[in-house]
N, C-alpha and C positions, 0 to 999 in steps of 0.2 A: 671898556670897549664893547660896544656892543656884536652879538652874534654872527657871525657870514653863516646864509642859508647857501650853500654848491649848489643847488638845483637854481637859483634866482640870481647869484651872480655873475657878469658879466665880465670877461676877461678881453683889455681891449689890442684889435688886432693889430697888429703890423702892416702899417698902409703895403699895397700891389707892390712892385718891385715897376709895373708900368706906369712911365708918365702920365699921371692927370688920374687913375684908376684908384680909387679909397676904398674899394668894395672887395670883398673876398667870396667866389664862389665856388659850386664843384661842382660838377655833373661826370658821375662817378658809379658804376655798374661792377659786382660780382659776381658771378653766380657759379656753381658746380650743378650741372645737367646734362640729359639725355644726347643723343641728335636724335632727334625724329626720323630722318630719310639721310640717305647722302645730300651732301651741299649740292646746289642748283650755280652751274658758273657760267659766269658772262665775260665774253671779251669786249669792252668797247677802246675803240681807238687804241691808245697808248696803254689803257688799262684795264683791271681785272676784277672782276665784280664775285663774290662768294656769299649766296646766300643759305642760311640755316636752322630750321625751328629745333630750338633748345625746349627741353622739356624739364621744370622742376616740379616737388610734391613738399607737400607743409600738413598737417595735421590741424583739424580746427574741430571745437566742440561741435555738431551739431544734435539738440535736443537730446543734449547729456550725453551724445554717444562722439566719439574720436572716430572722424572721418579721413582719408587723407585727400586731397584737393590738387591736382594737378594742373600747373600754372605752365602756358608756353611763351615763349620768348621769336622772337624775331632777330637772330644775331647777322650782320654784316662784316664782311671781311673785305680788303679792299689791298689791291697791288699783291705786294710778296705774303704776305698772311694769308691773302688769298688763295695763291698757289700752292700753298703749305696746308690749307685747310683741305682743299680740295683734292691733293695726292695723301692726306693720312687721314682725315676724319671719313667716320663710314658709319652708316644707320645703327644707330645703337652704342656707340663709341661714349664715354664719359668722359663732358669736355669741364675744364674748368675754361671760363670767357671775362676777360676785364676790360671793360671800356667804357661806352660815353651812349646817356641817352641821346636820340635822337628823333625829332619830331617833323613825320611829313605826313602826304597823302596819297592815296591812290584814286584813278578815275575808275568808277564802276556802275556803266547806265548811264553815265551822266550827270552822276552825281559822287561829291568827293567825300570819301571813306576815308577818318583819318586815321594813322596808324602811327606806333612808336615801336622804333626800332631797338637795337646796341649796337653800337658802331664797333666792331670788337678792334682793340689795340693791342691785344695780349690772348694767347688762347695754347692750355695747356693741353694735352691728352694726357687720360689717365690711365691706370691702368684696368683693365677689368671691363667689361661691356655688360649692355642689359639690353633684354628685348624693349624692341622702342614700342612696341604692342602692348608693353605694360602696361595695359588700365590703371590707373587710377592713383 
């Protein structure tokens, strides 16, 4: 019997559980980070808009030296998470956020700036705060 290499083989999936659907995908976001500022809330109509710059940091070599790299996020809350976000999360709060990329634009001048959000579906507060002034 010859050898299975795990990194090359293929394990096959279990068709969708949706009619006609063969494909299995994920659009799937974690992250444990900052707030930047308090959430920014929008009432429209029947619903409730919470937006949020999440702040992460990751260490990368540069030129032999460990630098740490501070990555922002774009998280949205929407209906009752929304109101939840925005009566307990506060500038500096450590969130943990789980949800879903999501890909739109903004108009700016005239011309369309595209941007990627997380649509958050889950969002914990932690405990302990940090200045969201943190450089770096």
């Amino acid at each position: 019997m010859p050898a299975v290499n795990p990194a090359t083989t293929m394990i096959p999936a279990e068709p969708s559980r949706q009619a006609g659907n063969t494909e299995h995908t994920l659009n799937r976001v974690t992250l444990v980070g900052v707030a930047a500022r308090d959430p920014e809330v929008a009432r429209q109509l029947e619903s409730v808009v919470a937006r949020l710059p999440v702040k992460t940091h990751r260490l990368d070599r540069v030129a032999g030296e460990m630098r740490r790299r501070t990555e922002w996020h774009r998280i949205v809350a929407r209906n009752r998470l929304a109101e939840i976000v925005s009566e307990s999360v506060k500038r500096g709060s450590r969130v943990y956020v789980e949800g879903r990329l999501e890909y739109t634009s903004l108009e700016r001048e005239g011309t369309s700036v595209p941007m990627v959000e997380i649509v958050a579906q889950d969002m914990i507060l932690l405990e302990g705060t940090q200045s969201a002034d943190d450089s770096g």
